[in-house]
C-alpha positions, 0 to 999 in steps of 0.5 A: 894413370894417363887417359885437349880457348884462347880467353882474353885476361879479364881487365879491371875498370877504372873511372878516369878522373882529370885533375890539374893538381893531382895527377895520383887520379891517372889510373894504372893499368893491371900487370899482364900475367906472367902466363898470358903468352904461352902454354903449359906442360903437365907433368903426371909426376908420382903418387905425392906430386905433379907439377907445370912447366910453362914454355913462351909462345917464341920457346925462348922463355922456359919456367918449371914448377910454376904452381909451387913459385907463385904458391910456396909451400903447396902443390897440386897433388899427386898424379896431375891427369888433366887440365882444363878451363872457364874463362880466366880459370884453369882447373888442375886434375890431380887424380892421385889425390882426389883434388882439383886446384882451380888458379887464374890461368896466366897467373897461376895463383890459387883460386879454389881446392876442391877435394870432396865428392871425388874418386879418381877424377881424370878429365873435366869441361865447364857448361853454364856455370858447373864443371862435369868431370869424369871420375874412374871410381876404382879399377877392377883389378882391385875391385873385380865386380864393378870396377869396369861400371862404377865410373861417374861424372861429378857435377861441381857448382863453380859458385862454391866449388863444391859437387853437387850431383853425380852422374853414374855412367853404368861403363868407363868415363874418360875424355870428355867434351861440351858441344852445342849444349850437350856433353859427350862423355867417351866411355873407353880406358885402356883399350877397353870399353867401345861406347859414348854417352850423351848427357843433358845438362839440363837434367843432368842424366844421360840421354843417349849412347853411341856404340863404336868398334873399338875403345875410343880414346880421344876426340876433336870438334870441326864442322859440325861432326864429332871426331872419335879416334878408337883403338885397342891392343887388339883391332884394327884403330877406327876413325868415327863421325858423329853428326851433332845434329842427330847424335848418330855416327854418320861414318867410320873409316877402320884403319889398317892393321899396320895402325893399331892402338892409335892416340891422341887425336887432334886437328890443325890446318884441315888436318887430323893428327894422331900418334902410334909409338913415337909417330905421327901421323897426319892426313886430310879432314876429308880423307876416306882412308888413312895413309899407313905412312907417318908424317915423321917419327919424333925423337921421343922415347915414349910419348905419352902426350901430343897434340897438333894446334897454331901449326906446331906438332907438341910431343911429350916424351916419357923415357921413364917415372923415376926421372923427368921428361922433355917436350919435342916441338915440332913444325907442321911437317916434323922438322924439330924447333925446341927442345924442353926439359920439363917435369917428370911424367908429361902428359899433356900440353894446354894452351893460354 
């Protein structure tokens, strides 16, 4: 089912009160959450129930299931897809069951379910107020005639956590970003698809589409641009550029055919990253073509999950989906520097 800030934890205010016989009025500061200091893994886990590890910034500090420890007797749903976040808010996609679990991010206590108005819901961005999340609908293995253009973004109302509006994407809709006010919606699954729709939030319509070579996957912001990778089973993988100031690809560099179906594109240090199997390869922002040789290969025995940021390399391997899995962390230049056991299916890696 697979297809990625730092806020600081809101501190109450206290009036101090300076009493020569009471020393009760001395005010007490909060307890820093337990999740403040490192990150999450998201295990996809099956069709009953995902969960999320949480690994220390140092590595040293490793804390499975943590949403069933700090809420017993509950769990986010089946197939967890993706997280994302509003200040000290982390919303949980769990596309299996049709429900978001909102919790305070470094502390994982339950907030918020929403789970009406939504059809296999895969990834969400918060702009002035509202969450946009991108919603697969059906597939058209099981729904032929419109299940490659019934894909729709919801538009949630954080104030209730209710969805207030849908936006239907005519195509697929998949990752999903928000820059300068705008949000950027890739219209790519599975290799298929080679567009990217431009919503208003002010209107809450699509206002422009963007056409690409290949199927766009994965996606990061720097400069001023928009950094698209593409790919499919069957051409050439493509690196796009998107002005954000005229919405226009401004360039592409298609790759060689020895990277084909490349993944999971970020950026770290002035470089981009992106894996194909278990590699990773890397190469400069500037670069107008890429290097056919990996950076390293990782241990992994199918990665289904990476990401570049705070000059570490985060892999997470997926052997198989009747067993858990295990995140690789890796330094800049792939030499390995933690080994986790963490749940089953990882798919993703989300930073406090």
């Amino acid at each position: 089912m697979k297809f990625s800030k730092m806020f600081l934890v809101s501190l109450m205010s206290f009036p101090l009160f300076f009493s020569c016989s009471n020393d009760d009025d001395v005010p007490v500061a909060p307890v820093p959450g337990a999740f403040e200091n490192g990150f999450f893994v998201l295990n996809e886990g099956n069709a009953t129930t995902g969960s999320v590890t949480f690994v220390s910034n140092d590595l040293n500090t490793v804390k499975q299931d943590v949403y069933v420890t700090v809420n017993p007797s509950d769990n986010i749903g089946g197939y967890a897809q993706s997280i994302f976040f509003d200040g000290d808010k982390a919303f949980i996609i769990s596309n299996g069951s049709n429900k978001i679990t909102v919790v305070n991010r470094y502390t994982f206590k339950l907030i918020a379910k929403i789970t009406t108005g939504l059809s296999i819901p895969r990834y969400g961005v918060v702009v002035n107020g509202k969450a946009y999340v991108t919603n697969a609908n059906t597939f058209s293995y099981s729904n032929p005639t419109t299940g490659d253009t019934d894909d729709f973004v919801a538009v949630i109302n954080l104030s209730n956590y209710t969805v207030e509006n849908t936006i239907p994407l005519g195509t697929f809709g998949e990752k999903i970003t928000a820059v300068n006010g705008k949000i950027y919606v890739a219209n790519g699954a599975f290799g298929d698809g080679n567009s990217m729709k431009i919503i208003s939030p002010s209107t809450n319509t699509v206002v422009k589409t963007l056409t690409f070579g290949n199927s766009p996957n994965s996606m990061f912001e720097k400069n001023g641009s928009l950094y698209v990778l593409c790919s499919s089973y069957a051409a050439n993988s493509e690196l796009a550029k998107i002005d954000l100031t005229t919405d226009t690809v401004s360039s592409t560099i298609v790759m060689d055919s020895a990277l084909g179906n490349a993944q999971n594109l970020s950026f770290d240090n002035n470089k981009f990253f992106f894996s194909i199997d278990s590699k990773v390869y890397d190469e400069d922002i500037t670069a107008t073509t890429i290097a056919t040789t990996p950076l390293f290969t990782s241990s992994a025995v199918y990665l289904y999950g990476m990401i570049a940021k705070n000059s570490r390399i985060y892999v997470a391997d997926s052997p198989t989906f009747t067993a858990d899995g295990k995140a690789f962390i890796y330094s800049s230049i792939g030499t390995l520097q933690k080994e986790v056991a963490v749940g089953l299916g990882p798919n993703g890696f989300y930073f406090n």
